[in-house]
C-alpha atoms as an extended CHARMM CRD file, in Angstrom:
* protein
*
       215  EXT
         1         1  UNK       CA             10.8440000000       -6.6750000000       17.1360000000  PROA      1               0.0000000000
         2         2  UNK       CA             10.9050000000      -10.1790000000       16.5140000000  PROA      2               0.0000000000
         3         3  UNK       CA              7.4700000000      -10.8970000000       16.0940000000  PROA      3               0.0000000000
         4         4  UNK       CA              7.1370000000       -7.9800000000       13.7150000000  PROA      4               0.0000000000
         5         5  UNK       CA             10.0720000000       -8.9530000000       11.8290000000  PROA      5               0.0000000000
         6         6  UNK       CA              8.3380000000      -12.3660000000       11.2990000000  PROA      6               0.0000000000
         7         7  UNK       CA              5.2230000000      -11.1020000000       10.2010000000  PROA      7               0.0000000000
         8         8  UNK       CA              7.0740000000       -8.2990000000        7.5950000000  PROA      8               0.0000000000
         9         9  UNK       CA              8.7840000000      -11.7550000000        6.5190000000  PROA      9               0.0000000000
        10        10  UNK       CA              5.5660000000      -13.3580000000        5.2870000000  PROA      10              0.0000000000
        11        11  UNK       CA              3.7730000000       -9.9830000000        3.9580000000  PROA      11              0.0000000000
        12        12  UNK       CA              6.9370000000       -9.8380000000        1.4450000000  PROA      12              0.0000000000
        13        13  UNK       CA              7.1140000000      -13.6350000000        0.5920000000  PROA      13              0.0000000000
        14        14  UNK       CA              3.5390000000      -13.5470000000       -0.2060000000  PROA      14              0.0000000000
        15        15  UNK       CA              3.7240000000      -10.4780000000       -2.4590000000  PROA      15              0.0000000000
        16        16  UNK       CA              6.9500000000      -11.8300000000       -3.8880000000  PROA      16              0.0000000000
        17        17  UNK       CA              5.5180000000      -14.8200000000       -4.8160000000  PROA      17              0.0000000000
        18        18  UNK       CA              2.4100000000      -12.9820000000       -6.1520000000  PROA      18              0.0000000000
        19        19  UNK       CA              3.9620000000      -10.1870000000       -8.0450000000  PROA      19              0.0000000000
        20        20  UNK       CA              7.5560000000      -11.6760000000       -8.7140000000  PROA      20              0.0000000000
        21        21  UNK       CA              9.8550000000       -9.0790000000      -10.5260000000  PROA      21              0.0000000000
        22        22  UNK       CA              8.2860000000       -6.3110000000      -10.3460000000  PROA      22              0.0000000000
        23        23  UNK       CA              7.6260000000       -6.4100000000       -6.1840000000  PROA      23              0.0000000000
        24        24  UNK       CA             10.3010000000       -3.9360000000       -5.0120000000  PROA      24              0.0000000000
        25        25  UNK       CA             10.1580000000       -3.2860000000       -0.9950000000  PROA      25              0.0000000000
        26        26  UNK       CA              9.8600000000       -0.0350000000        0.3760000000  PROA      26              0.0000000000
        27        27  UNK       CA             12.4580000000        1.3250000000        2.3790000000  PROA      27              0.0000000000
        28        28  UNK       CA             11.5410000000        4.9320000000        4.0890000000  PROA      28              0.0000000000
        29        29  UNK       CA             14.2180000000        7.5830000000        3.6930000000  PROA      29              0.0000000000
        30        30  UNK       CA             12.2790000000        9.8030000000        6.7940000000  PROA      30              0.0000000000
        31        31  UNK       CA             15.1380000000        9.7490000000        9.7700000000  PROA      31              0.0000000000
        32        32  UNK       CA             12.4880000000        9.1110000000       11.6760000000  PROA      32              0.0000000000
        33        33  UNK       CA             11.7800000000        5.6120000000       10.9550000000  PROA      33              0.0000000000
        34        34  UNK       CA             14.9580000000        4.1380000000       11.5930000000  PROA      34              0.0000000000
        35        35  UNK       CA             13.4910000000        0.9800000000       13.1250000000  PROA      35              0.0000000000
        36        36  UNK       CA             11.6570000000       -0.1750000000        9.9620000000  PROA      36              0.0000000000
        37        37  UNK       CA             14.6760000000        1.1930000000        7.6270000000  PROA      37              0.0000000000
        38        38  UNK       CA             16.9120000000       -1.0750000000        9.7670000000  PROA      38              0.0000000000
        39        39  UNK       CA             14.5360000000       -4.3490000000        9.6720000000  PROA      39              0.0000000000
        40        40  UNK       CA             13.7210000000       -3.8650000000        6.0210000000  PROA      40              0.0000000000
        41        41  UNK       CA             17.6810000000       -3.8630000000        4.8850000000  PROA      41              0.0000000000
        42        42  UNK       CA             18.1940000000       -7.0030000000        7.4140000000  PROA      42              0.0000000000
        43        43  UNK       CA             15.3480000000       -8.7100000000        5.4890000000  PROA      43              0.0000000000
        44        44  UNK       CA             17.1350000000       -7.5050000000        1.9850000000  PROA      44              0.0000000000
        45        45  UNK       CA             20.1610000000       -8.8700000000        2.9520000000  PROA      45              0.0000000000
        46        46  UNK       CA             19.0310000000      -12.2210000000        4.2420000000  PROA      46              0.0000000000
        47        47  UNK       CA             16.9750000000      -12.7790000000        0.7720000000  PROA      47              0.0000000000
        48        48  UNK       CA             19.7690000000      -11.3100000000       -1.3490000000  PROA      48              0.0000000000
        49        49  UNK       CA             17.3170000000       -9.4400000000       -3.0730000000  PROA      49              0.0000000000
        50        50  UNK       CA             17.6710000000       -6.3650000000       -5.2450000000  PROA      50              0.0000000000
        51        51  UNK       CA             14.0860000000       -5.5980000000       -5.5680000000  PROA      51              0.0000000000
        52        52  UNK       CA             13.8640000000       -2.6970000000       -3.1470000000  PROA      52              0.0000000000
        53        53  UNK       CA             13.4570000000        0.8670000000       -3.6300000000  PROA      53              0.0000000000
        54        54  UNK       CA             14.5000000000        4.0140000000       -1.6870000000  PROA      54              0.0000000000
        55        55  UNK       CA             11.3830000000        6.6290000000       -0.6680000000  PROA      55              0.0000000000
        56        56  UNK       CA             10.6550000000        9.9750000000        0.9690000000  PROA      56              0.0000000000
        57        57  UNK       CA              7.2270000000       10.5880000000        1.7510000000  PROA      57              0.0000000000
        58        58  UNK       CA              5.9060000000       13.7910000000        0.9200000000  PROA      58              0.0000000000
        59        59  UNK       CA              2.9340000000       15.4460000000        3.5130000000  PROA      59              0.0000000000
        60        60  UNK       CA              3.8740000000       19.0960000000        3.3040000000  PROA      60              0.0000000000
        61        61  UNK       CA              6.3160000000       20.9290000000        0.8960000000  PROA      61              0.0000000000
        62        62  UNK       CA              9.1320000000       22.4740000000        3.4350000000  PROA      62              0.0000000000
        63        63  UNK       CA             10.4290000000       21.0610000000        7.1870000000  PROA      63              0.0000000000
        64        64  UNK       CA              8.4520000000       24.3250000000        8.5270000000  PROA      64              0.0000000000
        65        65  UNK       CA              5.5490000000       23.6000000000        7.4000000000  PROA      65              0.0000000000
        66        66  UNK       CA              5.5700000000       20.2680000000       10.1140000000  PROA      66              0.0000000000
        67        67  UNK       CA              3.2210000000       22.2250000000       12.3900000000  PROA      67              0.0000000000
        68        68  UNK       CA              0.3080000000       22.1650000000       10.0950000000  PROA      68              0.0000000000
        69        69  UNK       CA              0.9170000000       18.2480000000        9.8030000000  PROA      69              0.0000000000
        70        70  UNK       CA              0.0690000000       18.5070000000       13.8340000000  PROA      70              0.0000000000
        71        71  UNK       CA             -2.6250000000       19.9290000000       13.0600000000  PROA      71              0.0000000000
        72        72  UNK       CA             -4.4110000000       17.7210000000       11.0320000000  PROA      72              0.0000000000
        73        73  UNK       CA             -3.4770000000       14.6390000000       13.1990000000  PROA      73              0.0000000000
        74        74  UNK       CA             -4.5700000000       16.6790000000       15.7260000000  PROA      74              0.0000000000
        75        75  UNK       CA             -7.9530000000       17.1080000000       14.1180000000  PROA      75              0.0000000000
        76        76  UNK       CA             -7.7390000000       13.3890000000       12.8870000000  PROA      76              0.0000000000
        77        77  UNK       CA             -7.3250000000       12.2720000000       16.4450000000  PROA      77              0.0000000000
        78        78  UNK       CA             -9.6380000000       14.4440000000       18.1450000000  PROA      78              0.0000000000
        79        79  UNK       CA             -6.9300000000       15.5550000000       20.2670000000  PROA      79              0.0000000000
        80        80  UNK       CA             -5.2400000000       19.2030000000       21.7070000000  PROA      80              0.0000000000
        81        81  UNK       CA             -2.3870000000       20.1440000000       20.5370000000  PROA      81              0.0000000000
        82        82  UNK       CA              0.2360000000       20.5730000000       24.0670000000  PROA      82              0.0000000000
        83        83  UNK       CA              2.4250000000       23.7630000000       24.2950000000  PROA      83              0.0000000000
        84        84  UNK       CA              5.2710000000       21.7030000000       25.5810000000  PROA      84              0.0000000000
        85        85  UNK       CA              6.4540000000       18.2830000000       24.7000000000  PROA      85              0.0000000000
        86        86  UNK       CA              3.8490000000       15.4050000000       24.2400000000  PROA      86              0.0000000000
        87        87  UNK       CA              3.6430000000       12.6220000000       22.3660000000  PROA      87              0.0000000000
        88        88  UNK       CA              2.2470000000       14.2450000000       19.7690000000  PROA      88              0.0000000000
        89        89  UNK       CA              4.7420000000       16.8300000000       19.3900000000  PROA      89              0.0000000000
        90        90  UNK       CA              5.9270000000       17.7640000000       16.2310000000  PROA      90              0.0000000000
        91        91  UNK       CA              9.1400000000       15.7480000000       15.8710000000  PROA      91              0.0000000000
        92        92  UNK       CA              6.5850000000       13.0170000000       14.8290000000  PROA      92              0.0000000000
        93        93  UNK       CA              5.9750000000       14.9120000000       11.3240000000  PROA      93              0.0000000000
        94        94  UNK       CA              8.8770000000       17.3200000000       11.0950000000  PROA      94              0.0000000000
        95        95  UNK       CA             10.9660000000       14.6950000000        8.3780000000  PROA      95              0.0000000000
        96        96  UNK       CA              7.7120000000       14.4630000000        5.6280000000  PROA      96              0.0000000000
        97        97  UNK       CA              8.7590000000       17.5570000000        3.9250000000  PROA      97              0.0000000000
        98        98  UNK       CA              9.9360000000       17.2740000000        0.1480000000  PROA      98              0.0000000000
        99        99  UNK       CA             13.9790000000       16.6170000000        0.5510000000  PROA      99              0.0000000000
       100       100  UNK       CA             16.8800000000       17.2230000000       -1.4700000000  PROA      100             0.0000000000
       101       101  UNK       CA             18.7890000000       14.3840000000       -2.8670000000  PROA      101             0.0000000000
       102       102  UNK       CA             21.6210000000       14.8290000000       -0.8230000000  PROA      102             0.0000000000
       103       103  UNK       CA             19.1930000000       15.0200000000        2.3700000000  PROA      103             0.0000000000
       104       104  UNK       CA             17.8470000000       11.5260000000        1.2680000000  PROA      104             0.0000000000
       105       105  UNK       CA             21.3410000000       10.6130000000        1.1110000000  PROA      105             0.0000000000
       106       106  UNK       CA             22.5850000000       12.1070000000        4.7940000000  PROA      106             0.0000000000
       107       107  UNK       CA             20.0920000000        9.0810000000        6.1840000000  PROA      107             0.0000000000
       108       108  UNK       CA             22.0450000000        6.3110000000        4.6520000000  PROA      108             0.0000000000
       109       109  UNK       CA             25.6600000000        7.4160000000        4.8860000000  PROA      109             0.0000000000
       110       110  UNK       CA             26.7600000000        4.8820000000        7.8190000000  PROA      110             0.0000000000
       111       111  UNK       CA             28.7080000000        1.9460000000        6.1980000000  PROA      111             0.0000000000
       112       112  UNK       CA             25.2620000000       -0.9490000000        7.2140000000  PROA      112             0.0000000000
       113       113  UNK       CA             23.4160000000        1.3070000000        4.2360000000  PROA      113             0.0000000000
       114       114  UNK       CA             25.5680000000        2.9840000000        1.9900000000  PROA      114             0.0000000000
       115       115  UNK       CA             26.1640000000       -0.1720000000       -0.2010000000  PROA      115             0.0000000000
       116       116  UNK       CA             22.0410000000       -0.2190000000       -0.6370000000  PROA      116             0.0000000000
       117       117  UNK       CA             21.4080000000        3.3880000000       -1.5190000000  PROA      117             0.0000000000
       118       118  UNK       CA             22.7660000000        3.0570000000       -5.3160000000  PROA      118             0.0000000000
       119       119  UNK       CA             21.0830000000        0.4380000000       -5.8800000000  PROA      119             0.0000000000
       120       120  UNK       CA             17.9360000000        1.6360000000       -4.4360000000  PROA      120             0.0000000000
       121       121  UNK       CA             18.1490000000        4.7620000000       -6.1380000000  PROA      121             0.0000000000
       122       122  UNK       CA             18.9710000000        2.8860000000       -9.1870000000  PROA      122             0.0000000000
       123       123  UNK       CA             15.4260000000        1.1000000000       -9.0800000000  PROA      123             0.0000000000
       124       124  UNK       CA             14.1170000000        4.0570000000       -8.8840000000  PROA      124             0.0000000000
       125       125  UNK       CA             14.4340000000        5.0170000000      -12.9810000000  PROA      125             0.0000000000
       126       126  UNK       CA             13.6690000000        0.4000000000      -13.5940000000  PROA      126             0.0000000000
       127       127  UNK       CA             10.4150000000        0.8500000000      -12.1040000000  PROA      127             0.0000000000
       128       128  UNK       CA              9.8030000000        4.0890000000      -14.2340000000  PROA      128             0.0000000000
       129       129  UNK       CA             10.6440000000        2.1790000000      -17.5110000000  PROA      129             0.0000000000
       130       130  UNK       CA              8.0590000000       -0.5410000000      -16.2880000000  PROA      130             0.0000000000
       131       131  UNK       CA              5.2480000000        1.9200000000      -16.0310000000  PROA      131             0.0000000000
       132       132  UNK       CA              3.6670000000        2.4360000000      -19.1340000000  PROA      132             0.0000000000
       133       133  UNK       CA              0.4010000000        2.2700000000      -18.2600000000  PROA      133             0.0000000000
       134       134  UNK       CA             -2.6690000000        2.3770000000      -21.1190000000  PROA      134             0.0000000000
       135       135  UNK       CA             -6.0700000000        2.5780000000      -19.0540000000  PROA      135             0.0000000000
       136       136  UNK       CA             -8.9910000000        0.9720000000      -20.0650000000  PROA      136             0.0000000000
       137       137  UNK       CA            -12.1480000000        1.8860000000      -19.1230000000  PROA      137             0.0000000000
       138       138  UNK       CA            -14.5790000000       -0.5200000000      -17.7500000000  PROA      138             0.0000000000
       139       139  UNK       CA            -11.9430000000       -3.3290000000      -17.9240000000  PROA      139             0.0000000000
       140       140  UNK       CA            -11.2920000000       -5.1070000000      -14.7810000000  PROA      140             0.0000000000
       141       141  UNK       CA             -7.3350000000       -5.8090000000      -14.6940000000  PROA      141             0.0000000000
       142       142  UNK       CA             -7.7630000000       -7.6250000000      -11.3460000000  PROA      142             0.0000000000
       143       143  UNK       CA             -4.7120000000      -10.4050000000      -10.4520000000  PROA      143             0.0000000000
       144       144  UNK       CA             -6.0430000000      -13.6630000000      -10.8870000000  PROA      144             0.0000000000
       145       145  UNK       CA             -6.4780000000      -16.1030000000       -8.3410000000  PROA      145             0.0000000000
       146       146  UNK       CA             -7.1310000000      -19.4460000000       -8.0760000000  PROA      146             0.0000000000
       147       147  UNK       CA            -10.6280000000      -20.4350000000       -6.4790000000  PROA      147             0.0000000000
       148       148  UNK       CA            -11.3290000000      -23.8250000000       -4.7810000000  PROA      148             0.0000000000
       149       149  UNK       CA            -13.5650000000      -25.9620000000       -6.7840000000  PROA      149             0.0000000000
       150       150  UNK       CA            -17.5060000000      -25.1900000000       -7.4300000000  PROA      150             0.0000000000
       151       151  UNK       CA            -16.7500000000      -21.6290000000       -5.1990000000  PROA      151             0.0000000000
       152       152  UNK       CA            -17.5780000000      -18.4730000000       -6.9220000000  PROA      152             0.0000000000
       153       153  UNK       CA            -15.2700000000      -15.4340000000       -6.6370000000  PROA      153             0.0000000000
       154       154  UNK       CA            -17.8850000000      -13.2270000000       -4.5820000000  PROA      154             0.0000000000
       155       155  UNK       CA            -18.1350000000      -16.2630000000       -1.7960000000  PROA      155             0.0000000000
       156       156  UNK       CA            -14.1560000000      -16.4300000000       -2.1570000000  PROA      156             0.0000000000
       157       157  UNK       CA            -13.6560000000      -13.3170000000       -1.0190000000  PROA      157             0.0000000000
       158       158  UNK       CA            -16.8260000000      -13.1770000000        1.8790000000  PROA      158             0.0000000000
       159       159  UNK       CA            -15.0400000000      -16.1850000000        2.8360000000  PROA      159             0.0000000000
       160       160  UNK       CA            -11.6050000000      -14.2890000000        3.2720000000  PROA      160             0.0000000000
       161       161  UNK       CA            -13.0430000000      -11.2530000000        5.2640000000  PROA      161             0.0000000000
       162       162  UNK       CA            -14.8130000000      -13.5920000000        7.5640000000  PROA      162             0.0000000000
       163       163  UNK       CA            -11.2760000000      -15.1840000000        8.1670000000  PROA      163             0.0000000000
       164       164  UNK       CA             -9.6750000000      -11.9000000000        8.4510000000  PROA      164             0.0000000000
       165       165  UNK       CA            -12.1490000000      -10.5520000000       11.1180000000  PROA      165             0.0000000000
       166       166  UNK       CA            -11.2810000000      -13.5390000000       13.1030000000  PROA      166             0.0000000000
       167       167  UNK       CA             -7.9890000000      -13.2470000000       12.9840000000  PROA      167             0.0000000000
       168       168  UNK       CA             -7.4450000000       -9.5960000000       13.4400000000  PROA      168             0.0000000000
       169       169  UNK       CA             -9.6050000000       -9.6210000000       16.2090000000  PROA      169             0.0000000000
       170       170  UNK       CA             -8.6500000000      -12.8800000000       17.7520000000  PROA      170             0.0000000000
       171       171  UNK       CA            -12.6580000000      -14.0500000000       17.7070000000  PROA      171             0.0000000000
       172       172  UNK       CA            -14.2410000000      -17.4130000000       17.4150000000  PROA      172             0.0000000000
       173       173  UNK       CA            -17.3940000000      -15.8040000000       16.3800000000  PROA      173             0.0000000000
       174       174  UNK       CA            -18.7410000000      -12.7270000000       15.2570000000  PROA      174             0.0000000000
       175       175  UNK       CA            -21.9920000000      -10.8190000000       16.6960000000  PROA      175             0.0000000000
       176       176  UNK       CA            -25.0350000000      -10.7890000000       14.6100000000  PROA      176             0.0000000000
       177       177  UNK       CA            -24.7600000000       -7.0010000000       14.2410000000  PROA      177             0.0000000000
       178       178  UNK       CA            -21.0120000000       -7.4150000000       12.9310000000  PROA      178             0.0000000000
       179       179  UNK       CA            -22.5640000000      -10.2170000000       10.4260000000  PROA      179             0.0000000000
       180       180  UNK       CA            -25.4840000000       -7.8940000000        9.5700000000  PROA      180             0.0000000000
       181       181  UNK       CA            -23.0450000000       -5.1020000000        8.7430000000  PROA      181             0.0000000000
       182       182  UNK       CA            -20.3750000000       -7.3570000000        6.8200000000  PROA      182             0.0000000000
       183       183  UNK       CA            -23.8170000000       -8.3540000000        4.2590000000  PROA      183             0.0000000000
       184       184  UNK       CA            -24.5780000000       -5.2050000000        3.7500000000  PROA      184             0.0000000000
       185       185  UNK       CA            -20.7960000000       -4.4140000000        3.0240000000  PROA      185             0.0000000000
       186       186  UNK       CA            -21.1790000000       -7.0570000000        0.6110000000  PROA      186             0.0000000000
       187       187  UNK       CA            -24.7220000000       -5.9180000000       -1.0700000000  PROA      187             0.0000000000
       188       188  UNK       CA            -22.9350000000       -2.7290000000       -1.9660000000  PROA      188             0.0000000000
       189       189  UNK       CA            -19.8850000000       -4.4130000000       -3.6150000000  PROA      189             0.0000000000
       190       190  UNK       CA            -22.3220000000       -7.0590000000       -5.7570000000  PROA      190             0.0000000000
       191       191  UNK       CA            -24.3320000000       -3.6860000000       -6.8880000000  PROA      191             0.0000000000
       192       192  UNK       CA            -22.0700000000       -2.0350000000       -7.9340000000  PROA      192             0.0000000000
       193       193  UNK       CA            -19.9060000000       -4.5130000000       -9.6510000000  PROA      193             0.0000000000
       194       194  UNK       CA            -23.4950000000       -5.2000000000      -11.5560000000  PROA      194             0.0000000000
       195       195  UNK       CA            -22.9470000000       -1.2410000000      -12.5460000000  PROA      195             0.0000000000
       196       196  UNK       CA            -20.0360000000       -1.2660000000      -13.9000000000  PROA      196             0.0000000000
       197       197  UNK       CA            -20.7260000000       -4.8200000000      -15.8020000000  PROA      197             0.0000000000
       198       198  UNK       CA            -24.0270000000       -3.2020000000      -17.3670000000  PROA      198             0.0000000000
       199       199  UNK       CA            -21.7360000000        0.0120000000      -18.1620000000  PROA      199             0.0000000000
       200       200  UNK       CA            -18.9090000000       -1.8460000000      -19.7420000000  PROA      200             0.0000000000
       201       201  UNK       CA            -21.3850000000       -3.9360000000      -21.8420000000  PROA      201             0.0000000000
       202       202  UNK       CA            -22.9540000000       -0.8800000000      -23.1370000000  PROA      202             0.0000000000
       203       203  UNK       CA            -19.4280000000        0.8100000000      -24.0400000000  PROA      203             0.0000000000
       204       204  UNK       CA            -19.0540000000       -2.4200000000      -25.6060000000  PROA      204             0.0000000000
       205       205  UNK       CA            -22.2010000000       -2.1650000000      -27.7660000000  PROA      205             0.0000000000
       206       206  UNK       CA            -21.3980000000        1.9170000000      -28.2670000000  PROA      206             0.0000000000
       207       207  UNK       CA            -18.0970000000        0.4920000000      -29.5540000000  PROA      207             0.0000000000
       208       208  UNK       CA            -19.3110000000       -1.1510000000      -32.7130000000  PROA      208             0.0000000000
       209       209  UNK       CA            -21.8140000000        0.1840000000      -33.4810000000  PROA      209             0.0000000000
       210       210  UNK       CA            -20.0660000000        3.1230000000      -34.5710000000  PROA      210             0.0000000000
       211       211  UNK       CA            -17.7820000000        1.0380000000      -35.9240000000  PROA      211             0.0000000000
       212       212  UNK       CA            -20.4900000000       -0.8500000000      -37.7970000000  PROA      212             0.0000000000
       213       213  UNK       CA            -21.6140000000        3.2140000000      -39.1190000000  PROA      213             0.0000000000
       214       214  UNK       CA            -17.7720000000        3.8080000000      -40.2990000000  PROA      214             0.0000000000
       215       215  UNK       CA            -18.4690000000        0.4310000000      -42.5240000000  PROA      215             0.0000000000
């Protein structure tokens, strides 16, 4: 719990730092994940932070309908589904269903949450106000980041999966096979970022042109 607690500590410093305002954690309303509800309001309340939001996840429409959730874990997994009790039963999906506000509420009625449920609610309607959202085609809205000297963004990032492999995986080295695969992983992305550069272009030259016409 520790160690996890640690790591969720870094994750949210790093997107806090990134994002700033308008990062707002997570915390689960499903009864079922009590232990990450728990850790997530300890980390609030060490930060004294306001940026966090209250959310039910949604998988099926009604608390009967869990079964069919089994199902296609079940069919995910590649596993049987057990008559009696497993640890795949049911109970694992049976609080995904779409709740009522007052069933939200029943999860965070003991006195350690009930003073964060307003105001996670409350964020609810900020974040709403924030999103007004006009998309534009064939315009990259990436975030910018800041790349070392002489380094171009497509050896940036190669440069952070290699990192990643080797530290998800706790390797000093990766197999030729893994490399081969990672460079063709990579051959697809530079493609078809060269698409959608040769596409925007020509929207760009559609663009005015007709408005060249209208003149």
């Amino acid at each position: 719990m520790d160690l996890e607690n640690t790591q969720v500590r870094k994750v949210i410093e790093k997107l806090s730092k990134d994002f700033g305002d308008n990062f707002f954690i997570e915390v689960p309303a499903a009864g079922r994940l009590e232990k990450a509800r728990r850790m997530l309001f300890d980390i609030v309340r060490k930060n004294q932070s306001e940026n966090f939001v209250i959310t039910n996840d949604i998988y099926y429409p009604n608390k009967e309908d869990a079964v069919l959730q089994k199902i296609v874990e079940s069919i995910k997994e590649g596993s049987k589904i057990e008559g009696g009790k497993s640890e795949n039963n049911e109970i694992l999906y049976d609080d995904l269903y779409l709740k009522s506000g007052d069933e939200i509420k029943k999860n965070f009625e003991n006195k350690e949450y009930s003073e964060f449920y307003e105001t996670g609610i409350g964020n609810i309607e900020k974040i709403v106000e924030n999103c007004n959202v006009d998309f534009e085609f064939h315009h990259f809205k990436f975030p910018k980041y800041s790349l070392p000297e002489n380094v171009s963004e497509r050896e940036f990032l190669r440069n952070l999966v290699f990192e990643g492999i080797f530290q998800k995986y706790l390797k000093k080295s990766i197999s030729n096979a893994e490399k081969l695969r990672l460079d063709k992983e990579f051959e697809v992305i530079k493609k078809e970022f060269a698409k959608d550069e040769i596409a925007g272009q020509k929207l760009k030259r559609n663009k005015n042109s007709r408005r060249t016409v209208k003149k």
